[in-house]
C-alpha positions as CSV (number, residue, x, y, z in Angstrom):
1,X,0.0,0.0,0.0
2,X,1.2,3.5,-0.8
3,X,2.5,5.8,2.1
4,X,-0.2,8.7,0.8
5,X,-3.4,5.8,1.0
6,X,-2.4,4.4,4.2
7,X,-2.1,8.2,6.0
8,X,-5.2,9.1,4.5
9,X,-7.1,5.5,6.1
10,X,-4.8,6.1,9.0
11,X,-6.1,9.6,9.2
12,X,-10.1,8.2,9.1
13,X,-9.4,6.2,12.5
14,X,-8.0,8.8,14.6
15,X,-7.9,12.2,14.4
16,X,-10.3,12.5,11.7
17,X,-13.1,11.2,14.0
18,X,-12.9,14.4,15.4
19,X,-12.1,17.1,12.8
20,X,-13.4,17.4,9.5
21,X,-15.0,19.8,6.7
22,X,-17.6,22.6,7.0
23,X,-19.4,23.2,3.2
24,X,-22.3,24.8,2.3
25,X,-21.5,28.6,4.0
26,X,-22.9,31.2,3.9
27,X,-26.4,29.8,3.8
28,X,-26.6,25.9,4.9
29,X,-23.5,24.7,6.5
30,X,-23.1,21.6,6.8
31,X,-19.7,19.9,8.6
32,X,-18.8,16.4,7.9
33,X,-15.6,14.5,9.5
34,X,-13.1,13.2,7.7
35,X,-14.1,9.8,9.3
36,X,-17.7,10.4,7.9
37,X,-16.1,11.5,4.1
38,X,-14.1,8.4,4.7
39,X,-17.1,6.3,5.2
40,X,-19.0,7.7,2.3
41,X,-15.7,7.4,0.3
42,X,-15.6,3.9,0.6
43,X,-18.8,3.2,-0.6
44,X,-18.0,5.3,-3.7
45,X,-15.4,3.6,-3.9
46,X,-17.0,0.0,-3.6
47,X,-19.3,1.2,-7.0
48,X,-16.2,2.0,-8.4
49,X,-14.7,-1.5,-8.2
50,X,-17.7,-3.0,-8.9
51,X,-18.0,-1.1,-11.8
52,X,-14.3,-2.3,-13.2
53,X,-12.2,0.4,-11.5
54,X,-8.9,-1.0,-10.4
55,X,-4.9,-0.5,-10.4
56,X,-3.9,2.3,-12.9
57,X,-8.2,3.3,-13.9
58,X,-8.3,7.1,-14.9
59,X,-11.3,8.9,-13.8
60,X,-12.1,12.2,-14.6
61,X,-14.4,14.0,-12.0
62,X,-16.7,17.3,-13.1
63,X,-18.4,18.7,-9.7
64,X,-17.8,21.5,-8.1
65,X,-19.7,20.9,-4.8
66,X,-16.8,20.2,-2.1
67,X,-18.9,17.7,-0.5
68,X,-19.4,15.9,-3.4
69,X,-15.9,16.0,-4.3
70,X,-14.2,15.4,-1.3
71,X,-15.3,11.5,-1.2
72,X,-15.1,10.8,-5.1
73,X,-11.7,11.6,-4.9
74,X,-10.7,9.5,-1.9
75,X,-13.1,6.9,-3.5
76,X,-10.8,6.8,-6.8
77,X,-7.2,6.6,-4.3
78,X,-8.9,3.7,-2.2
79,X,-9.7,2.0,-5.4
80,X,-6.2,2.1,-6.6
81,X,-6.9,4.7,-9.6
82,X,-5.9,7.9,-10.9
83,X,-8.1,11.4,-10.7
84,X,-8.6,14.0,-13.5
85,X,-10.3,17.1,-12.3
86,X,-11.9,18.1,-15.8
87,X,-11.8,21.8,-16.3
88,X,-15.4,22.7,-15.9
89,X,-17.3,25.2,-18.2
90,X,-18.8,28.8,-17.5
91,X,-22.1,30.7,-18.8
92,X,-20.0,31.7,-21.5
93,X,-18.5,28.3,-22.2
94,X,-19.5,27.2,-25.9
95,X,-20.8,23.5,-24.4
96,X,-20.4,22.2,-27.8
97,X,-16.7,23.5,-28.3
98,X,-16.3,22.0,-24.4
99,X,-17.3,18.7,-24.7
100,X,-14.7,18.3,-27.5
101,X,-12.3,19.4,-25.5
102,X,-13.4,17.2,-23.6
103,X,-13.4,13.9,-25.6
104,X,-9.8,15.1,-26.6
105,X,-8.9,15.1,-22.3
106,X,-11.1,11.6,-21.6
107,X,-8.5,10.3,-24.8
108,X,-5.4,11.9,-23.7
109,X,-5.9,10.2,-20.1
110,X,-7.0,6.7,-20.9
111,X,-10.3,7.7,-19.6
112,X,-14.2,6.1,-20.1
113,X,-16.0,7.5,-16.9
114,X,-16.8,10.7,-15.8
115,X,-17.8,10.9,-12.7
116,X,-20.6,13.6,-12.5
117,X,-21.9,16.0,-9.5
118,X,-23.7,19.2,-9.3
119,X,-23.9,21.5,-10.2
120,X,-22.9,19.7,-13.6
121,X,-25.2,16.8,-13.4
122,X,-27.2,19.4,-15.9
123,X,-24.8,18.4,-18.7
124,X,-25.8,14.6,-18.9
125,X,-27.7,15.5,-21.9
126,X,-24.2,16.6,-23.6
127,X,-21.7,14.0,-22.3
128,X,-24.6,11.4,-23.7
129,X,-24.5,13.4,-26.8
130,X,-20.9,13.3,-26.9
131,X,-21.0,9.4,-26.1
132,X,-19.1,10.3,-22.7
133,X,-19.3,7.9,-20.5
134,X,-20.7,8.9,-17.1
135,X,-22.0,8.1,-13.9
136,X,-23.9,10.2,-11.4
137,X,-21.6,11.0,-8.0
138,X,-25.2,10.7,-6.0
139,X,-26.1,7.1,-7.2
140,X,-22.6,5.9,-6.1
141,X,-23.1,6.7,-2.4
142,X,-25.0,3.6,-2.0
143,X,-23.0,1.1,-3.4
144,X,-21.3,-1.7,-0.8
145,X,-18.5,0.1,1.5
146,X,-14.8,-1.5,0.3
147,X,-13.8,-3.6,2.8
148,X,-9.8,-3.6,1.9
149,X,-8.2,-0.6,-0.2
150,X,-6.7,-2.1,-3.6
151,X,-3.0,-1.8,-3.0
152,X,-1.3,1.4,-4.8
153,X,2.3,1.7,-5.7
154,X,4.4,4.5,-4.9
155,X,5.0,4.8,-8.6
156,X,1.4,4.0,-9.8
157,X,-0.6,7.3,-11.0
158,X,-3.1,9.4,-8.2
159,X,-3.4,12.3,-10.2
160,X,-3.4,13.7,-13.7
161,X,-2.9,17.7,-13.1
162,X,-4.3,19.1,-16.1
163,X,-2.1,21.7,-17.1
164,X,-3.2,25.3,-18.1
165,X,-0.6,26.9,-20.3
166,X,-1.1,28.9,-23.3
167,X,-1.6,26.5,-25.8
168,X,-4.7,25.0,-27.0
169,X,-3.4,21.3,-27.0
170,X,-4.7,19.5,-23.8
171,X,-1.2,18.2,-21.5
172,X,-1.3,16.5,-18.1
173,X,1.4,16.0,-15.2
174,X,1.4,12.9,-14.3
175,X,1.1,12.7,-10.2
176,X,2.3,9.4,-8.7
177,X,1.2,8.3,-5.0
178,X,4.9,8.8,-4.2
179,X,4.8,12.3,-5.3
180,X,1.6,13.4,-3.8
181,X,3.1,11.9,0.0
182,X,6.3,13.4,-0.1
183,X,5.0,17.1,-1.3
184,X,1.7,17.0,1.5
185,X,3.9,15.6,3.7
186,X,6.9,18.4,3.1
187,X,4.1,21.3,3.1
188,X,3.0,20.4,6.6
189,X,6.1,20.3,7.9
190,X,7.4,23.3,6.6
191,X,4.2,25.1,7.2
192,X,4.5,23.7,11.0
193,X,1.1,22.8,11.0
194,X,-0.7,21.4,14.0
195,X,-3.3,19.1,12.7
196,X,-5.7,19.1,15.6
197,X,-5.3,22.7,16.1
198,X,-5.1,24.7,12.5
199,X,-8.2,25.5,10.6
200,X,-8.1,26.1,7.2
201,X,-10.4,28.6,4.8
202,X,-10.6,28.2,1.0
203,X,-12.6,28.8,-1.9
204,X,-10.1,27.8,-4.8
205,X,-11.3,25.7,-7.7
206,X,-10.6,22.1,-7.4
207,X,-9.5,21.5,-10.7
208,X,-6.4,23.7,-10.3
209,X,-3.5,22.0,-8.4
210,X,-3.6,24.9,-5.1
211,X,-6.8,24.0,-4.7
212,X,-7.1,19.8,-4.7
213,X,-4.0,19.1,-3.3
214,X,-3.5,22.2,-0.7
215,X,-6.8,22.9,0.2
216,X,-8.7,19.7,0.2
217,X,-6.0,16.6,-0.2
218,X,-3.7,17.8,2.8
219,X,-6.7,18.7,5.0
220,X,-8.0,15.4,3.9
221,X,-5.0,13.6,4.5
222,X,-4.0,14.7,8.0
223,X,-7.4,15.7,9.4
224,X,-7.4,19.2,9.6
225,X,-10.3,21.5,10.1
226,X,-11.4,23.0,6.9
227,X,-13.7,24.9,5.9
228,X,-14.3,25.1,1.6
229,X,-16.8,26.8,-0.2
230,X,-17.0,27.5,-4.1
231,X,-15.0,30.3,-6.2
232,X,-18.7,31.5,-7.2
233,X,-19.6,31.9,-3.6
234,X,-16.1,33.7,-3.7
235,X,-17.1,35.5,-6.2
236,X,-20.9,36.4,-5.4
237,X,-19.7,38.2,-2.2
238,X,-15.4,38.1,-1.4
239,X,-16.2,39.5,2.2
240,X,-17.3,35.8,2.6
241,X,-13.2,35.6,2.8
242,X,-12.5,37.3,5.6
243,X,-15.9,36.0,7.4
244,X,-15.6,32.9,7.7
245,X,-11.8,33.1,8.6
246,X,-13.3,35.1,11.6
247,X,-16.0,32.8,12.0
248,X,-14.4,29.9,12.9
249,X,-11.2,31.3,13.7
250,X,-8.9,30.5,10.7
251,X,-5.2,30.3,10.6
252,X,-4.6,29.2,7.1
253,X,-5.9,30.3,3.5
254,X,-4.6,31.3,-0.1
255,X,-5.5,33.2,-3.0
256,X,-3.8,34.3,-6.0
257,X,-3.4,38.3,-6.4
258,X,-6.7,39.4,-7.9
259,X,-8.8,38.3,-4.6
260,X,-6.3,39.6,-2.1
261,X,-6.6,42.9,-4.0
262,X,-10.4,42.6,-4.6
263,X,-11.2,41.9,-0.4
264,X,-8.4,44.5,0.7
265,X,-10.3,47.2,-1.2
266,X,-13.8,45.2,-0.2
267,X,-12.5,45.6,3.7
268,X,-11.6,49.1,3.2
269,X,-14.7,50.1,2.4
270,X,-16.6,48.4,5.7
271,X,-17.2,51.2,8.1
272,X,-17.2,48.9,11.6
273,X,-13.7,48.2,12.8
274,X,-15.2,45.3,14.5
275,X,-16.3,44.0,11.4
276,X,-13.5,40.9,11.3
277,X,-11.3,39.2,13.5
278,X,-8.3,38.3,11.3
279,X,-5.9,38.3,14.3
280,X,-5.5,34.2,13.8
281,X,-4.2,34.1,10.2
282,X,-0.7,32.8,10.3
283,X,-0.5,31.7,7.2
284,X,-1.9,33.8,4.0
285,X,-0.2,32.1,0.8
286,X,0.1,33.8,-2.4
287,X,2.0,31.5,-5.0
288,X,1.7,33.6,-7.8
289,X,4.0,34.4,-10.1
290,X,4.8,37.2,-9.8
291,X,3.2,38.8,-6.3
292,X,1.9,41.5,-6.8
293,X,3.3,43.1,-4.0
294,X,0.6,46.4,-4.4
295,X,-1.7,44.2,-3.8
296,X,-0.2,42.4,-0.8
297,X,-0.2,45.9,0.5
298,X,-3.9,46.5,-0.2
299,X,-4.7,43.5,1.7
300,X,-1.8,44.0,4.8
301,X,-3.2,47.6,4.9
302,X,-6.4,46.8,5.1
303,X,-6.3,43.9,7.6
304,X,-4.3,45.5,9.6
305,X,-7.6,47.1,11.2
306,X,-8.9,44.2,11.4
307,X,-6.1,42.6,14.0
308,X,-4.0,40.6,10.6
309,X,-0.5,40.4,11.2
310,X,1.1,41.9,8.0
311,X,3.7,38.8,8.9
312,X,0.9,36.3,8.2
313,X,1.5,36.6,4.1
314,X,3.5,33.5,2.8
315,X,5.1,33.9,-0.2
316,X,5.9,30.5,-1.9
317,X,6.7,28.9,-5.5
318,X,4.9,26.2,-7.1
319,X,3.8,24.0,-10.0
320,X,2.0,20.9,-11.1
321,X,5.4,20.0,-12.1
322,X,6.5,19.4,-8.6
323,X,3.0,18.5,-7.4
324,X,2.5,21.9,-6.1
325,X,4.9,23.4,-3.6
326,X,8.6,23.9,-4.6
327,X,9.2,26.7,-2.1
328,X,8.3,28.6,1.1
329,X,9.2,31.2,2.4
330,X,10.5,31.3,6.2
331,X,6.9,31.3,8.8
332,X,6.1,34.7,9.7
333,X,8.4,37.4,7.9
334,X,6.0,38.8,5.2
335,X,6.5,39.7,2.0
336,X,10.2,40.0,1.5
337,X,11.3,42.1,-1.6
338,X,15.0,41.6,-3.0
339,X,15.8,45.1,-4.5
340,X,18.0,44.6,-7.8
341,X,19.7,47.2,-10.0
342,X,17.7,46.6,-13.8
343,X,21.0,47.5,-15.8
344,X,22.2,44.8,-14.8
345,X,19.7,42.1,-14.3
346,X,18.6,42.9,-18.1
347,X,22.2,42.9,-19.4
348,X,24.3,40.8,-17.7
349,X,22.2,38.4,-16.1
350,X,22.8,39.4,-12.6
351,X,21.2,40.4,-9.4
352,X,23.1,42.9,-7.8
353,X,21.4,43.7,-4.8
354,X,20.3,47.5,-4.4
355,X,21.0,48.0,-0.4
356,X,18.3,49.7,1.7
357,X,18.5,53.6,2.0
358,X,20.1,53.9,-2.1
359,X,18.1,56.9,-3.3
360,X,18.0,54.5,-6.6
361,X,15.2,52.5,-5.0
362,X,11.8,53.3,-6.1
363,X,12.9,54.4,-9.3
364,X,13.1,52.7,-12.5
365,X,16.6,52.1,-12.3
366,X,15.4,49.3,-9.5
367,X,13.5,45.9,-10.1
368,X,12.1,44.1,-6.9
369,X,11.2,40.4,-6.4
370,X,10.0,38.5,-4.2
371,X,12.1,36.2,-2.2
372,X,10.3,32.8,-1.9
373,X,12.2,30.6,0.6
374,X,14.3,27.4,0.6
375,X,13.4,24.1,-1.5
376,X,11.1,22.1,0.4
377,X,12.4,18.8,2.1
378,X,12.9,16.3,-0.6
379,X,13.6,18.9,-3.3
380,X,16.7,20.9,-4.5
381,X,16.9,23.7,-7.0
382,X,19.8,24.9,-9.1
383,X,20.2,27.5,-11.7
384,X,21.9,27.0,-14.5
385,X,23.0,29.2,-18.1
386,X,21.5,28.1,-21.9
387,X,24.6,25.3,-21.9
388,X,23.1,23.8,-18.4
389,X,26.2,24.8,-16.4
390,X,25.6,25.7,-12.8
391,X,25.9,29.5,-11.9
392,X,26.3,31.2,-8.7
393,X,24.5,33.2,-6.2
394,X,22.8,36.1,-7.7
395,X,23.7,35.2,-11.4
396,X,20.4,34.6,-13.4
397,X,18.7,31.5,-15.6
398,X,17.3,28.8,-16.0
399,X,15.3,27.2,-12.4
400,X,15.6,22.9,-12.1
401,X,14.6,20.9,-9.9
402,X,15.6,17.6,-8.9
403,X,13.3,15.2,-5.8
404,X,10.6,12.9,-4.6
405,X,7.6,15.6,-5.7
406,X,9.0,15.9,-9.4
407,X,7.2,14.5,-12.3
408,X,7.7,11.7,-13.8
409,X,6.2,13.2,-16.8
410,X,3.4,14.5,-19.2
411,X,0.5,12.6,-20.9
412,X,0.1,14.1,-24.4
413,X,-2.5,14.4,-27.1
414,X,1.1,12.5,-29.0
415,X,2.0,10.1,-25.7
416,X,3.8,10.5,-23.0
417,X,6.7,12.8,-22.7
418,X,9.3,12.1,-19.8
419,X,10.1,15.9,-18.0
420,X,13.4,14.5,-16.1
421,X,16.9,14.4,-17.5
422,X,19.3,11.5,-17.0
423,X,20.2,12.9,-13.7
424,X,16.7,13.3,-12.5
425,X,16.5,17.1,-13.7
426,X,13.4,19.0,-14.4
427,X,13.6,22.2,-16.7
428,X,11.1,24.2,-14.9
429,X,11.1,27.4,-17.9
430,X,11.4,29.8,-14.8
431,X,14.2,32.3,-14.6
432,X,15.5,33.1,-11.5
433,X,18.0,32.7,-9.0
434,X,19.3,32.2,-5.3
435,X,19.9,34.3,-2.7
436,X,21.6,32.4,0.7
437,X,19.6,29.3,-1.0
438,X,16.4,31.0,-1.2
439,X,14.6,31.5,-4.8
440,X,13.5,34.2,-6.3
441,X,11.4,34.5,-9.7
442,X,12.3,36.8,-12.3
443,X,9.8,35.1,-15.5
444,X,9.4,32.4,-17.8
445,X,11.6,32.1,-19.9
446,X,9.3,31.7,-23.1
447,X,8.1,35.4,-22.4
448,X,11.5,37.3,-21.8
449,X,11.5,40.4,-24.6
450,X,15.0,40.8,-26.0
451,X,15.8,43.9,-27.5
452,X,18.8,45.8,-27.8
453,X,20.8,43.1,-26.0
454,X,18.4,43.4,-23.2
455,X,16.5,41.1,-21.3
456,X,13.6,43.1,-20.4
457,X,10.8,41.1,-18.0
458,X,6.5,41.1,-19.4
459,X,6.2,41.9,-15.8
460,X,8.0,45.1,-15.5
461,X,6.2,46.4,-18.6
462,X,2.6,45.4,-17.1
463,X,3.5,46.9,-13.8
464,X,4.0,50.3,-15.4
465,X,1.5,49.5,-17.7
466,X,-1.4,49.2,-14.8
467,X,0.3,51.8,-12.5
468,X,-1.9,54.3,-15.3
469,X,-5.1,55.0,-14.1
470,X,-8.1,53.4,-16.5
471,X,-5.9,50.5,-16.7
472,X,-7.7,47.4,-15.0
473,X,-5.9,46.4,-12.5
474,X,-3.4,42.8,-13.0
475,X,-5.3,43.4,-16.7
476,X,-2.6,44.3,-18.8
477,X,0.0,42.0,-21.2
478,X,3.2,42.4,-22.2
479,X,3.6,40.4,-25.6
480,X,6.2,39.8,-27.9
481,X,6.1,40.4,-32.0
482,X,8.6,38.6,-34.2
483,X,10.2,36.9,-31.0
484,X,13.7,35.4,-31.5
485,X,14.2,37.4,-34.9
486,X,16.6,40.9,-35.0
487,X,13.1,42.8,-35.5
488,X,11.5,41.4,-31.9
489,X,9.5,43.7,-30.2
490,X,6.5,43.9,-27.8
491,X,2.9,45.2,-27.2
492,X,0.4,45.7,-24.6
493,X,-2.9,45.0,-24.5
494,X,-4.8,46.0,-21.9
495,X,-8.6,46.1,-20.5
496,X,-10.2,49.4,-19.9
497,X,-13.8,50.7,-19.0
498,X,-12.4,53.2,-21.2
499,X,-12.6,50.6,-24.3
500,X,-15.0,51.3,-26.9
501,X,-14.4,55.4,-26.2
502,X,-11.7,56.3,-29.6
503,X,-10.5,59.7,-28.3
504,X,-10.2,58.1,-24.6
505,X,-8.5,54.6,-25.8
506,X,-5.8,56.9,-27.6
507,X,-5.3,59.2,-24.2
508,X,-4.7,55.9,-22.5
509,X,-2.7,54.4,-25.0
510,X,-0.4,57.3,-25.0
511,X,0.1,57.3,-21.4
512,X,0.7,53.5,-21.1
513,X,3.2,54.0,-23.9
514,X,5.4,56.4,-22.0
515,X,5.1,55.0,-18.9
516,X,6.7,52.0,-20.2
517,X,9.2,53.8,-22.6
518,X,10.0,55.5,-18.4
519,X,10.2,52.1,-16.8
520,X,12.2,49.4,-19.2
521,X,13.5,52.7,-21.9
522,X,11.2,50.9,-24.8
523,X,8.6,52.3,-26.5
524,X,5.7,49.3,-27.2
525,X,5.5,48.5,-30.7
526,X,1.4,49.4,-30.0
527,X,-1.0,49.5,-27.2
528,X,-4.3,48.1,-27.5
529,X,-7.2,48.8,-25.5
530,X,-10.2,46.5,-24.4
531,X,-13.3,46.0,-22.9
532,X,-13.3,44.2,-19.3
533,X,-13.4,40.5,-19.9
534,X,-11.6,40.4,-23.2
535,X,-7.7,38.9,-22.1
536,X,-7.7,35.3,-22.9
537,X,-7.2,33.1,-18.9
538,X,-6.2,30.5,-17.7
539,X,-8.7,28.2,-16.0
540,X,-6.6,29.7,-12.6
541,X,-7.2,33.0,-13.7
542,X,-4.1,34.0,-15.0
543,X,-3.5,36.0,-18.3
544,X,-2.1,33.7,-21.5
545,X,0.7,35.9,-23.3
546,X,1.2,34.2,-26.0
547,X,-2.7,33.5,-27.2
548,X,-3.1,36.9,-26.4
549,X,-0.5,37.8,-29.5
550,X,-2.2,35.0,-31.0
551,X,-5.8,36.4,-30.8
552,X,-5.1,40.1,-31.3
553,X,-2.6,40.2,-34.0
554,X,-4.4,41.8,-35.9
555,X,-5.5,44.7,-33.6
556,X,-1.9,45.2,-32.6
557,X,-0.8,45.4,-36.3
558,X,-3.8,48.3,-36.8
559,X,-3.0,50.1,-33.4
560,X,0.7,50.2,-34.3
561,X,-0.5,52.1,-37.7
562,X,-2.6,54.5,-35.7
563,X,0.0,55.4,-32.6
């Protein structure tokens, strides 16, 4: 049996008799322990088995109902399979064009069953359309309870990460039972979590890796108190956020940038100071790439009269890639910025630090980044240049990593695709580098702009971008044009309320043009204005560079005509 199945059984016995998961909030909350989700797991999982799930089965689960999912998924690991969380569709989601997609995942994974829960159960009618195999989450709760787990290797398959990158072909990291212990079990310890004492908050989407595996499969695992709701009941109301972390007295939760913007403002404006509690949070985790540290600010600033330790944010790297933590940074410091001089970080390669007190910082001559801790227990980073040699402290390129939470590998729509070199490397595409063995994130690598010699970093030119006003906020891409070719450039594009206005879009374009010409001394090749909603996402919520170039080509090409 695999270490990750018999903690989780282990788990059901002890302390999970007594803590467990609280769904349904604001309006019927419900709390189940993670005995109780055991018990209905097994009987999902009995169905399973009876219905010809076994050793190395790939299931793909659509539900967005934490209750629901919570036992299918242990169901699937007690039965010895793999789970898919299928990306799941929107109002705006063309259902024809999804269920394709669809079809193409199911195919990619090996997959015959979906496993179906509200509020999805409404597509049936499509998946049967589609000849999609499915079966209803509900109907399995009756089947006979398991009496045994079916033994699991540590390098059998528990979960195929679907992966959200910019391309429109569908790719999976593949997530053994040995990978998914050893990164739970690392995040808990670094985190120094104390299972019968923390209480966790969350409202991110299951199907993207910070929310199955850190906010439902280590809760799940060790028996910690959590409480999850949807993103749409994020979404509906984010003061929900910091209620229920004052409700039941939260000390961990996560969000990318945009929410912990989004409820800093939302909290500013509440006129009672004894609104929230937030004086429990110890933990606050922002993986995002970059932070955004203005809106860290927003949210520190706001908290703050609401009890929050600023010291309760948690900067941390991550990926599918390495299951989902790679880094964190050190318990209770904050947000620390590492304050490096651009000339040389975009010439040379280097990150020569900018001491505290130089007039230089806060100008453009200055690029910050966060500092995102030590590798994780199990896990080891290096840097190394385009040759793969291994550089030094403070010299920039290429992130690897090498350990027991590292991929195996991709399923493709072509096969699969190993991820590891000879020596057990991974290539992560992140630039970056180490400071007193802490790493810090400069960009991927597929988006650098180089010009002039330069490296210049998308995120530098979207951070002057949305420091315009009219420019929604973490809206704003930096693209390149021509990329690897003596004529590269770049562009923004940009959402506005503004869009749709011609005299205003120019203004704005005019203004976002030279405050980037200020910031990275480049003037965009164009600057394109749009209506909210318009930047293509990933399913996470973060913006796609390169389909962006992709989709808007041609309004670059006309806006560089007109500027």
């Amino acid at each position: 049996m695999s270490r990750f199945v018999d903690t989780l059984v282990a788990t059901a016995a002890g302390g999970g008799q007594q803590r467990g998961m609280v769904t349904g909030e604001p309006h019927e909350p419900v709390r189940r322990t993670w005995a109780e989700v055991h018990e209905q797991a097994k009987r999902v999982a009995g169905a399973l088995v009876e219905g010809g799930t076994g050793p190395g089965s790939a299931v793909a689960v659509l539900a967005a109902a934490p209750a629901l999912i919570a036992p299918t998924v242990q169901a699937v690991w007690l039965a010895g399979g793999s789970v898919t969380m299928l990306h799941q569709p929107t109002p705006r989601t063309d259902l024809a064009e999804w269920a394709e997609d669809t079809v193409r995942v199911l195919r990619m994974i090996g997959s015959e069953l979906v496993l179906l829960g509200e509020p999805f159960d409404q597509l049936a009618p499509v998946l049967t359309e589609h000849g999609i195999g499915f079966r209803m989450i509900t109907d399995l709760f009756s089947g006979e309870p398991l009496a045994e787990p079916v033994p699991s290797a540590e390098d059998s398959l528990a979960l195929l990460q679907l992966t959200s990158g910019s391309t429109a072909e569908p790719k999976a990291v593949k997530i053994t039972y040995g990978n998914l212990y050893s990164n739970v079990k690392a995040m808990v310890d670094r985190a120094e979590f104390v299972f019968d004492e923390d209480v966790m908050v969350s409202w991110l989407p299951t199907f993207h890796d910070m929310g199955m595996v850190g906010f439902l499969t280590v809760p799940m695992t060790f028996g910690v108190e959590l409480i999850k709701i949807t993103p749409v009941e994020f979404l509906s109301g984010p003061l929900i956020w910091p209620r229920l972390i004052t409700k039941y007295r939260a000390t961990t939760t996560a969000a990318p940038n945009f929410a912990y913007a989004i409820v800093g403002r939302r909290m500013n404006g509440v006129d009672e100071d004894d609104a929230f509690d937030l004086s429990t949070l110890r933990i606050a985790l922002n993986g995002a790439e970059p932070i955004d540290e203005t809106a860290v600010k927003t949210f520190t600033d706001a908290g703050a009269r609401f009890k929050m330790p600023a010291e309760c944010v948690f900067p941390a790297y991550g990926m599918a890639e390495a299951t989902l933590a790679v880094s964190f940074a050190p318990l209770f410091t904050g947000l620390t910025l590492d304050f490096v001089e651009a000339d040389a970080l975009e010439a040379d390669n280097r990150a020569v630090p900018v001491p505290e007190g130089d007039p230089r910082r806060g100008t453009d001559d200055v690029r910050s980044f966060a500092i995102l801790g030590r590798p994780l227990d199990g896990l080891e980073a290096e840097i190394v240049d385009d040759r793969g040699n291994r550089l030094g402290e403070r010299e920039v390129g290429e992130i690897r990593l090498r350990g027991e939470a590292v991929t195996p590998g991709y399923l493709t729509m072509d096969g699969p695709v190993s991820t590891q070199d000879a020596e057990g490397w991974f290539a992560t595409g992140d630039l970056g580098y180490l400071v007193d063995g802490q790493i810090v994130i400069c960009g991927r690598r597929k988006d650098v702009i180089i010009m002039g010699g330069r490296n210049i970093y998308p995120t530098d030119i979207e951070r002057a971008a949305t420091s315009v006003d009219g420019v929604r906020a973490g809206n704003a891409v930096a693209v390149r044009i021509d990329a690897g070719t003596r004529r590269e450039r770049f562009a923004v594009v940009l959402e506005s309320k503004l869009a749709g206005d011609s005299d205003a879009e120019r203004v704005l374009a005019k203004e976002v043009a030279a405050r980037v010409r200020d910031a990275v001394d480049m003037r965009p090749f164009a600057v394109v204005v749009l209506p909210t909603g318009s930047l293509p996402k990933t399913p996470s919520g973060k913006v796609k560079r390169a389909a962006t170039a992709t989709q808007f080509a041609d309004r670059i090409e006309n806006a560089s005509k007109t500027s």
